[in-house]
C-alpha positions in Angstrom: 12.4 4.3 -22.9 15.5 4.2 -20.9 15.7 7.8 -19.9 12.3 7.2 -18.4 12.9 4.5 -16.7 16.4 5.7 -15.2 14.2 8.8 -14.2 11.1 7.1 -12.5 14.1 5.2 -10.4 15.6 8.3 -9.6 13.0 9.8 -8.8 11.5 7.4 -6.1 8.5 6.9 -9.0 8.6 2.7 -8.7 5.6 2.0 -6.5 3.2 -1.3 -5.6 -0.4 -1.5 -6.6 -2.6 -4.4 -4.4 -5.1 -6.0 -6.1 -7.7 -7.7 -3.4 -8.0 -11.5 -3.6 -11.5 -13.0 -2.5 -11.6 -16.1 -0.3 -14.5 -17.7 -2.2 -15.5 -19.9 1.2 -16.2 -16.9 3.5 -16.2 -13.7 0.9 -13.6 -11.9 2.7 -10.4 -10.4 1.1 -7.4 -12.0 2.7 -4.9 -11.4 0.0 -3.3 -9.2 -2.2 -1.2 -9.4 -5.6 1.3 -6.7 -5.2 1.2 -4.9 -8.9 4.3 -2.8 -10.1 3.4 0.5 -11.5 5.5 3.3 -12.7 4.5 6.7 -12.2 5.1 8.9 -15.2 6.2 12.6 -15.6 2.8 13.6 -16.3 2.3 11.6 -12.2 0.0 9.0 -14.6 0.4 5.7 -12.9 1.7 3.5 -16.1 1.7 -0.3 -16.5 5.1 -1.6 -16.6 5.4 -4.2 -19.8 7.1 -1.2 -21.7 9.3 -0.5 -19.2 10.3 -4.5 -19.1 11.9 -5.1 -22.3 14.7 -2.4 -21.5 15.1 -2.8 -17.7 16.2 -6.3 -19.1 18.2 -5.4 -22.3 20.4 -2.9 -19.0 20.4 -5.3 -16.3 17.6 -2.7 -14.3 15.6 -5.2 -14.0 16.9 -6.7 -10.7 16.5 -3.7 -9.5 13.0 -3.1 -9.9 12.1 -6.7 -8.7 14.4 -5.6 -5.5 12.5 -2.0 -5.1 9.4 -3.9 -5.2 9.7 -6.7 -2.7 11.5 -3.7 -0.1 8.2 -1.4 -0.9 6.2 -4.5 -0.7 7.6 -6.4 2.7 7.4 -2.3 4.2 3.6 -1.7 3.6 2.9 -5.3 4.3 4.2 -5.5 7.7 2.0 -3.2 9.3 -1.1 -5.2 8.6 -2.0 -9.2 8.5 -2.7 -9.6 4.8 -1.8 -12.3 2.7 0.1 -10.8 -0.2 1.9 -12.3 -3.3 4.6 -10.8 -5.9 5.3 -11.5 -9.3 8.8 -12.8 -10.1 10.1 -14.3 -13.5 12.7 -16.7 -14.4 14.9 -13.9 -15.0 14.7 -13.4 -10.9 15.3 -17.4 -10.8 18.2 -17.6 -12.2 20.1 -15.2 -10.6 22.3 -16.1 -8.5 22.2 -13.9 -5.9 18.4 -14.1 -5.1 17.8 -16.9 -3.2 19.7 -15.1 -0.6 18.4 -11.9 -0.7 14.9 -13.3 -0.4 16.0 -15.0 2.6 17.5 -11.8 4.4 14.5 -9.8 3.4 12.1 -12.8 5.5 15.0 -12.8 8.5 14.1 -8.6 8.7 10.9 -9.1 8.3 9.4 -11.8 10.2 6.2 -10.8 10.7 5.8 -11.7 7.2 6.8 -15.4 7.6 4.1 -18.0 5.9 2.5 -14.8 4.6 4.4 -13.6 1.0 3.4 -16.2 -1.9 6.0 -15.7 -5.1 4.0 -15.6 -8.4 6.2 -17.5 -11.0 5.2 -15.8 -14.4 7.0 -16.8 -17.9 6.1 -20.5 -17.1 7.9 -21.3 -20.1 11.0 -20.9 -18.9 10.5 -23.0 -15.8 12.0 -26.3 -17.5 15.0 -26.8 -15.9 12.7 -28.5 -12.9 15.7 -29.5 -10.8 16.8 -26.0 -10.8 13.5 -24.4 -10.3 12.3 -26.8 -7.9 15.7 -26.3 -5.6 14.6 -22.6 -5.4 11.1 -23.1 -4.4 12.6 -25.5 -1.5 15.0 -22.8 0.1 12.5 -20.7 -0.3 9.9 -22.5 1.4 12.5 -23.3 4.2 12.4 -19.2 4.8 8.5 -19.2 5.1 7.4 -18.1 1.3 4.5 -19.9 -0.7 4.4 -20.4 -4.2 1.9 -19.9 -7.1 1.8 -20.5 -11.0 0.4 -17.8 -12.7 -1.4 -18.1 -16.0 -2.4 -21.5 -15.4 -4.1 -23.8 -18.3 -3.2 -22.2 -21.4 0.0 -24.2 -21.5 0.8 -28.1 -21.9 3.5 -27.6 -20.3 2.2 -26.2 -17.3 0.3 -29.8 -16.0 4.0 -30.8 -15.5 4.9 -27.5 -13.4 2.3 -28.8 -11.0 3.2 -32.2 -10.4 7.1 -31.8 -10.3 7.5 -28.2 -8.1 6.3 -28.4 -5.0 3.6 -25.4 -6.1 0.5 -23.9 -3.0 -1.8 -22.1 -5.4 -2.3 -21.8 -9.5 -4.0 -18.6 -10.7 -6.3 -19.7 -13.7 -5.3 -17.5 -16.9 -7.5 -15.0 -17.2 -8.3 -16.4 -21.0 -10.4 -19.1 -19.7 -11.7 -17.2 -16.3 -13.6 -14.9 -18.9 -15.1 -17.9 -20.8 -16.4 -19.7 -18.3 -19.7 -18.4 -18.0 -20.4 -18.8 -21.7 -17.6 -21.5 -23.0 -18.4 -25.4 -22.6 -14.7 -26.8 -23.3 -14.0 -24.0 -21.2 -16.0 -25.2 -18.4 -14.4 -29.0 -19.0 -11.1 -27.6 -18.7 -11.5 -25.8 -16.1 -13.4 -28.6 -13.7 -11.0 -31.3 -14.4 -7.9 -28.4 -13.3 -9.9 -27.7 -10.6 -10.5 -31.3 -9.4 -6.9 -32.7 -9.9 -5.5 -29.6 -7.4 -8.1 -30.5 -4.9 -6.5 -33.7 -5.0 -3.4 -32.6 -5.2 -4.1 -30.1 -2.0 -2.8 -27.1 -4.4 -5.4 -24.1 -3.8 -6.9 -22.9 -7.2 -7.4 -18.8 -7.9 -9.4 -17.0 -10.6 -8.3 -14.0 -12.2 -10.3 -11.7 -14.4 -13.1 -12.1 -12.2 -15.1 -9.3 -13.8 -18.9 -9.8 -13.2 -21.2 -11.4 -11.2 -22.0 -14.0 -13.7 -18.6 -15.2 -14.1 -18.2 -15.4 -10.0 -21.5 -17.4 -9.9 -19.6 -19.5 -12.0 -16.7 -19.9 -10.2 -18.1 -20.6 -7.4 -20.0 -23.2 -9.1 -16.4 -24.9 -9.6 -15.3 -24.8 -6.5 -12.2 -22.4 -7.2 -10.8 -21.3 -4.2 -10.1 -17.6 -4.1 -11.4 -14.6 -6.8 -9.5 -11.8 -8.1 -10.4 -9.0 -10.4 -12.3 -6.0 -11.1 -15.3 -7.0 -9.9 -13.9 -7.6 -6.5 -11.8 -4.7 -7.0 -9.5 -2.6 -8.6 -5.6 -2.4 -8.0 -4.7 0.7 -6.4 -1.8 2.2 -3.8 -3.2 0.7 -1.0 -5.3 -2.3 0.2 -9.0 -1.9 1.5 -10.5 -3.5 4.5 -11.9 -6.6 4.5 -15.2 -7.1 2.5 
């Protein structure tokens, strides 16, 4: 509800999880995705998708992306991890980001060519020359980008080839299918391929058993993420 949300912000309750990402090549963790969590009354860490729907509905949702990124860039500058965060077309679209993304690199340059932004709600990434004119300023300040929930989408084949994008994170849909799916297993070498050839880096999510990393690896994906790796949590562990 509202009150709750107005209360976790109040109450300093807004806080990142990391979720380790495995370089598949040399089985070291060298990235994070930065998770947002909301820490209940009951201090129960709480997933934030029914927090979402009103943080939009009262314009608090620019504010949570904002306490994220500060809380992210702050933890993230005293180590050398790779680390993405999640924003949405709502974040796109406003006006006023571009810029504040761009200040928060100039204080924080340590984190140059080390913050990817995670485009969720692909859907709404249509307006290419838009979308495509925010990735380059972007870029320009030293961030990477990465399509998440990749391949469930028709749409999503023409994300790839018209925005300048440096990673797509498989949707976790056809990550868990891979070790036991055939079309699954078509879909997801031809993806696989074409960003090889394409020089965009490939990610699985949902990577939650040995069989389905055997698998992955089998594909060539580039980088592993989920709960067999590891499990989000308020702070990052060392390198595996």
């Amino acid at each position: 509800t509202l009150a709750d949300l107005n209360n976790a912000l109040l109450n300093d309750r807004v806080i990142p999880y990391f979720q380790a990402i495995m370089n598949n090549r040399t089985g070291k963790i060298d990235k994070y995705e930065s998770l947002l969590r909301i820490i209940d009354s009951d201090g129960q860490p709480q997933l934030p998708a029914k927090y979402l729907e009103v943080a939009r509905k009262t314009n608090l949702y620019h504010k949570l992306t904002r306490i994220m990124i500060e809380k992210v860039f702050r933890y993230m500058g005293n180590n050398h991890c790779s680390f993405s965060i999640n924003i949405s077309a709502d974040d796109i679209y406003n006006p006023d980001f571009p810029q504040y993304l761009e200040n928060m690199m100039e204080k924080n340059p340590s984190c140059i060519n080390r913050v990817t932004l995670e485009l969720v709600e692909s859907e709404r990434f249509d307006n290419y020359g838009f979308v495509a004119d925010f990735i380059k300023k972007c870029k320009k300040s030293g961030y990477s980008f990465a399509i998440d929930d990749f391949g469930t989408g028709y749409s999503n084949f023409s994300h790839l080839t018209k925005l300048n994008i440096d990673y797509i994170k498989f949707d976790g849909s056809l990550i868990r299918k891979l070790d036991s799916d055939p079309v699954t297993r078509i879909i997801i070498k031809n993806i696989t391929t074409l960003c090889r050839e394409l020089n965009v880096k490939t990610i699985a999510e949902f990577v939650e058993n040995e069989l389905i990393l055997n698998a992955v690896n089998e594909y060539g994906i580039d980088y592993s993420q989920g709960f067999f790796i590891n499990s989000p949590s308020p702070s990052v562990i060392h390198e595996k």
